[in-house]
C-alpha positions as CSV (number, residue, x, y, z in Angstrom):
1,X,-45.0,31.9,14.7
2,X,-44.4,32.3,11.0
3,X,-43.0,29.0,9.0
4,X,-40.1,31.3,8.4
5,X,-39.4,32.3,11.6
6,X,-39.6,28.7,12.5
7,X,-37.2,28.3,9.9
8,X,-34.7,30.6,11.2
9,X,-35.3,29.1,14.2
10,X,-34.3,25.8,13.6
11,X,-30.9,27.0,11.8
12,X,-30.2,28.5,14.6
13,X,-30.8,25.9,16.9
14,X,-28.2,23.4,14.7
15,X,-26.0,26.3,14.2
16,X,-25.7,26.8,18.4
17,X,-25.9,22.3,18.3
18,X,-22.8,22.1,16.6
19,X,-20.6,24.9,18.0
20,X,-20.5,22.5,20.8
21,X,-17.0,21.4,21.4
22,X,-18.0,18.8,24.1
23,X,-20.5,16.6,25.1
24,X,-22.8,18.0,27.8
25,X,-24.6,14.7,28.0
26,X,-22.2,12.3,29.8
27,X,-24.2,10.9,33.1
28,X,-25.3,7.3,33.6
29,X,-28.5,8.1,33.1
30,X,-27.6,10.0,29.3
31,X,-25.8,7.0,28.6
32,X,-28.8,4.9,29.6
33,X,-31.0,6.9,27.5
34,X,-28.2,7.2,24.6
35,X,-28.4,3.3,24.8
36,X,-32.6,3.1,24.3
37,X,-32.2,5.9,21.3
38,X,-29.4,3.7,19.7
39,X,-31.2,0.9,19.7
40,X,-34.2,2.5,17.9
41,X,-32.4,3.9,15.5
42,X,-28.8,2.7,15.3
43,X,-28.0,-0.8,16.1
44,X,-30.0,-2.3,12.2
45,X,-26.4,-1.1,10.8
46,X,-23.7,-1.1,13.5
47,X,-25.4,-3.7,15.9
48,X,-25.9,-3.1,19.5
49,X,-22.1,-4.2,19.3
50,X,-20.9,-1.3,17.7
51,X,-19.3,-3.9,15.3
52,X,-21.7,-6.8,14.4
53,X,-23.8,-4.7,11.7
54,X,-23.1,-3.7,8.2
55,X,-22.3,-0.4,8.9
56,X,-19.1,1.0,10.2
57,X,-17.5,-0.6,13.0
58,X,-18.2,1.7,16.4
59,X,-16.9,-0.4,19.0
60,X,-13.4,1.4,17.5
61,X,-11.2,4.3,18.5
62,X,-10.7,5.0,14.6
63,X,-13.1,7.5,13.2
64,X,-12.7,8.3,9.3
65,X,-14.4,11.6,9.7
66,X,-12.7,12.9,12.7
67,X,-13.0,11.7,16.5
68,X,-14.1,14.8,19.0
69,X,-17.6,15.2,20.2
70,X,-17.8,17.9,17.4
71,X,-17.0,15.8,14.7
72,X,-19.5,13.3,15.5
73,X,-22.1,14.9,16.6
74,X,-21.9,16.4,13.3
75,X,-21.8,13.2,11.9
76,X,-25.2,11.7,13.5
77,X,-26.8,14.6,12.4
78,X,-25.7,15.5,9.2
79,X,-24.8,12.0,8.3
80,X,-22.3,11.1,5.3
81,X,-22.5,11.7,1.9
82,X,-22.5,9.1,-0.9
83,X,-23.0,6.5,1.9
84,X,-26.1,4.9,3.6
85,X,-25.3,7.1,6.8
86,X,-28.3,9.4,6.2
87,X,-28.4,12.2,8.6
88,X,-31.2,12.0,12.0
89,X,-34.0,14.2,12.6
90,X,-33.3,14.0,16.3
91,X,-33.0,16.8,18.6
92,X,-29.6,18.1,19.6
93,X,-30.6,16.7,23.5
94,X,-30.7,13.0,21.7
95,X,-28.0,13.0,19.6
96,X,-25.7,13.8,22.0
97,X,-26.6,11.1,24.3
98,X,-27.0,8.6,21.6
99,X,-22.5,9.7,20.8
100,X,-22.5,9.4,24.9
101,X,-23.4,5.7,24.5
102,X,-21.3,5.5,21.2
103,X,-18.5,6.2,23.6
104,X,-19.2,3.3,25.5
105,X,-18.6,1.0,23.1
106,X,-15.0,2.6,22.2
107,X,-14.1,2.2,25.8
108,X,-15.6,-1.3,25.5
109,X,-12.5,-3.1,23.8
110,X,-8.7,-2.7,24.5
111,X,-6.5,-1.5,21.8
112,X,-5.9,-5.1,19.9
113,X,-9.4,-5.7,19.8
114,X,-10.2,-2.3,17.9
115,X,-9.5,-3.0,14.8
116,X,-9.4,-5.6,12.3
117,X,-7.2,-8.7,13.4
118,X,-4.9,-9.9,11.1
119,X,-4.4,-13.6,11.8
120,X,-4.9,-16.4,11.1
121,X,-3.6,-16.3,8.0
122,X,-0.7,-15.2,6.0
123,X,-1.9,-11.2,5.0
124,X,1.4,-11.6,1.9
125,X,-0.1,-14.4,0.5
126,X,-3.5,-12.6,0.8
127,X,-2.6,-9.9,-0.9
128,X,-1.5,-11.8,-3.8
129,X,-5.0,-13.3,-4.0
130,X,-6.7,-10.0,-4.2
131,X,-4.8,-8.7,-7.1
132,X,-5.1,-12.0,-8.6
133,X,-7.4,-15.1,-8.0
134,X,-9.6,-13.1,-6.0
135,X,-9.4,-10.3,-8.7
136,X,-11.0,-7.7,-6.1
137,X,-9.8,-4.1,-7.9
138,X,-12.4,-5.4,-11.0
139,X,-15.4,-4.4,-8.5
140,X,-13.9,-2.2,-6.2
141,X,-11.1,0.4,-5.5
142,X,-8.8,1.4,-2.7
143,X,-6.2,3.2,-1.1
144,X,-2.8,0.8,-1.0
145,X,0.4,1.9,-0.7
146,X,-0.4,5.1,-0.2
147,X,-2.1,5.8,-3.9
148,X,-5.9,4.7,-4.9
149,X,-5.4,1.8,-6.8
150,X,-8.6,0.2,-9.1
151,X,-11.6,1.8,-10.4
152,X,-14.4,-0.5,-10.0
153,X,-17.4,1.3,-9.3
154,X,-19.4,-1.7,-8.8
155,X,-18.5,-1.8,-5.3
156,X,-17.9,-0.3,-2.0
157,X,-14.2,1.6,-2.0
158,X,-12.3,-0.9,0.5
159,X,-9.7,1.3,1.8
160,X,-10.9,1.4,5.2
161,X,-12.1,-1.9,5.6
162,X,-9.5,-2.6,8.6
163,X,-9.9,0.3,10.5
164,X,-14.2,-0.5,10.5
165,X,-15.1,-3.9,9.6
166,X,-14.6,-6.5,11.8
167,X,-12.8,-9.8,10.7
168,X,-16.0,-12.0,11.2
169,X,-17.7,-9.7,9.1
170,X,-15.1,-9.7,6.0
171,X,-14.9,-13.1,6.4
172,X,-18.8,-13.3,5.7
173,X,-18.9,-10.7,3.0
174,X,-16.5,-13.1,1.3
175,X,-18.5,-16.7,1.8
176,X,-22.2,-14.9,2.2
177,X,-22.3,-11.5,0.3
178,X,-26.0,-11.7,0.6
179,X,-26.4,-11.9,4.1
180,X,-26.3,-8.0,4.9
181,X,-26.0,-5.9,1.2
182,X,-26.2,-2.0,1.5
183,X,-28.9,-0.6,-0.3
184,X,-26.9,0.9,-3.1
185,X,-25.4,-2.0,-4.1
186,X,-28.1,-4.4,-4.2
187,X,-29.1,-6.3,-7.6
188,X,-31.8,-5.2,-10.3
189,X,-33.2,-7.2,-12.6
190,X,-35.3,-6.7,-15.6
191,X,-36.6,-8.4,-18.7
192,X,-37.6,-5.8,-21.8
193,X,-40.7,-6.1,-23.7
194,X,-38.6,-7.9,-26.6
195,X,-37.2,-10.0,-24.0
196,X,-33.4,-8.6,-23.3
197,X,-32.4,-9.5,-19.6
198,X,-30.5,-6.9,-17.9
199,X,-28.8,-7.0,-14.4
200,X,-27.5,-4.5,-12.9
201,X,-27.1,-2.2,-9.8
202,X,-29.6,0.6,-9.7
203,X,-27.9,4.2,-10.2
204,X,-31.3,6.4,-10.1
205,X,-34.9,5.5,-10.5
206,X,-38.1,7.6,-11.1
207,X,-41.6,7.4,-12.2
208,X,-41.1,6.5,-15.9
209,X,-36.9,5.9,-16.2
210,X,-34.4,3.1,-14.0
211,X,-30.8,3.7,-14.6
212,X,-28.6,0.6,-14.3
213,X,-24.6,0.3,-14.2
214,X,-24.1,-3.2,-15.6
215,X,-20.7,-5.4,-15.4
216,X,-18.2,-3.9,-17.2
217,X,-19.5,-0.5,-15.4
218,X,-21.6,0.2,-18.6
219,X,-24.3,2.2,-18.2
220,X,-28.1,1.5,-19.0
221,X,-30.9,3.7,-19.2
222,X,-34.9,2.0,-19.7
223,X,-38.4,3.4,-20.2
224,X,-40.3,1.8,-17.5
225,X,-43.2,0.9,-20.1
226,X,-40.4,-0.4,-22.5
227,X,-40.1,-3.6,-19.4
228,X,-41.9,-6.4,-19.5
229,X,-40.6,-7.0,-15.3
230,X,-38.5,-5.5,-13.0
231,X,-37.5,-7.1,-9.7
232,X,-35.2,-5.8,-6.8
233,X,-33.9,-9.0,-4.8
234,X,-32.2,-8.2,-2.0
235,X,-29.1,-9.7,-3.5
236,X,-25.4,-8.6,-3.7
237,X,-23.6,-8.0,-7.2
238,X,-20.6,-9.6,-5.5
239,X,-20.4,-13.3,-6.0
240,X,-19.4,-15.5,-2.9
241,X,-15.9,-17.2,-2.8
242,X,-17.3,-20.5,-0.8
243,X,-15.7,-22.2,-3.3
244,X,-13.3,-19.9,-5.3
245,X,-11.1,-19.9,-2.0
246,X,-9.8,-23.0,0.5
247,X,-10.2,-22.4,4.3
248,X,-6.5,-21.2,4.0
249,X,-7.0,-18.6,1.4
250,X,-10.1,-17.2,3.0
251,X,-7.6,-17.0,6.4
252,X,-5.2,-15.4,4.1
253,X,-7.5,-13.0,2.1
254,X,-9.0,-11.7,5.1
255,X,-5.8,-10.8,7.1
256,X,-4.6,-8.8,3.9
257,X,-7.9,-7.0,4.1
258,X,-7.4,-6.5,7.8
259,X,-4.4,-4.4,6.8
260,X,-6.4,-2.1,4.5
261,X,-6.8,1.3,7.0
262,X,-6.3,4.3,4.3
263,X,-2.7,4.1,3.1
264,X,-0.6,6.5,5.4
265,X,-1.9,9.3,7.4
């Protein structure tokens, strides 16, 4: 076989993949197997959960990028643009048992338990905070009241954050940022060669350049031989509010972020 018919062969074959409407993989035993794949290559950023990891909440009924069996099986494979959700190079057979299990987990909490819970706490008050003491629209942006409010650039846009994050894990993020910090947003830091020290997060990075967006979303551009170090801790650019917040604020912050599902439909 030619490499290009093996090309055309392939399209074809994800073409056919995602004209699928429904799963064709639903038994126990494709749900057994969609369970091992998940595990492999899944559960680092969801958890075996479905809401434990970093990564969007699964054990949900809410899916940003559309619920059928189409949608995510497009989703698996193709993965999601300007996110870590990179797309698989799994076969079509796999990836629709690995959504088979995914299904599972959906089924696996009632209606309450889907989504972020807002109490304790008092999600008014907590929305004061995050325009205010907690000053969160400095780092970040987000859909509220229906209109994207914020421009920060710095961090992750927070507009879905109650439809797939679960409240232990916001309340974490707050108190621990380090603990789990997506790739793109992790800390660089570098010393020049006449002995500037610049942190920042990493925009792009070659052989010879590293590009940097500092605070104040400036952005820095260095010759690799102008550096006299470059280090990449795994380390958030998001400070921890242990001790910006009491044990009442943090309830309150984190029911107002509960709240935070996309403005309305």
């Amino acid at each position: 076989m030619t490499i290009r018919c093996f090309v055309l062969l392939l399209a074809a074959s994800a073409s056919w993949a995602q004209s699928r409407e429904t799963n064709p993989y639903t038994s126990p035993k494709d749900v057994a197997e969609g369970r091992r794949l998940y595990a492999l290559f899944c559960v680092f950023c969801h958890g075996m959960d479905g809401a434990s990891g970093r990564g969007a909440r699964l054990a949900s009924t809410f899916r940003r990028h559309g619920s059928s069996d189409r949608d995510q099986y497009r989703v698996i494979a193709d993965g999601v643009s300007g996110t870590e959700m990179s797309g698989h190079f799994l076969g079509e057979e796999e990836i629709w048992k690995i959504l088979a299990f995914v299904r599972t987990l959906e089924r696996s909490v009632t209606a309450s338990a889907a989504v972020c819970e807002a109490r304790p706490g008092d999600a008014a008050a907590g929305r004061k905070l995050f325009f205010g003491k907690g000053a969160c629209l400095s780092c970040h942006s987000a859909t509220i009241d229906g209109r994207v409010q914020g421009s920060g650039r710095l961090g992750p846009d927070l507009s879905f954050l109650g439809a797939t994050r679960a409240r232990d894990h916001l309340a974490e993020s707050l108190t621990d940022p380090d603990r789990a910090v997506a790739g793109a947003y992790r800390q660089v830091r570098m010393v020049t060669r006449s002995g500037e020290s610049v942190t920042g997060i990493r925009l792009s990075e070659d052989e010879y350049t590293v590009h940097l967006m500092i605070r104040g979303e400036q952005i820095r551009s260095f010759l690799k031989a102008d550096l006299k170090s470059l280090e990449r801790p795994a380390e958030s650019f998001m400070p921890s509010y242990r001790t910006v917040f009491s044990a009442r604020e943090m309830d309150d912050i984190t029911s107002y972020l509960c709240t935070l599902k996309g403005g309305p439909k």
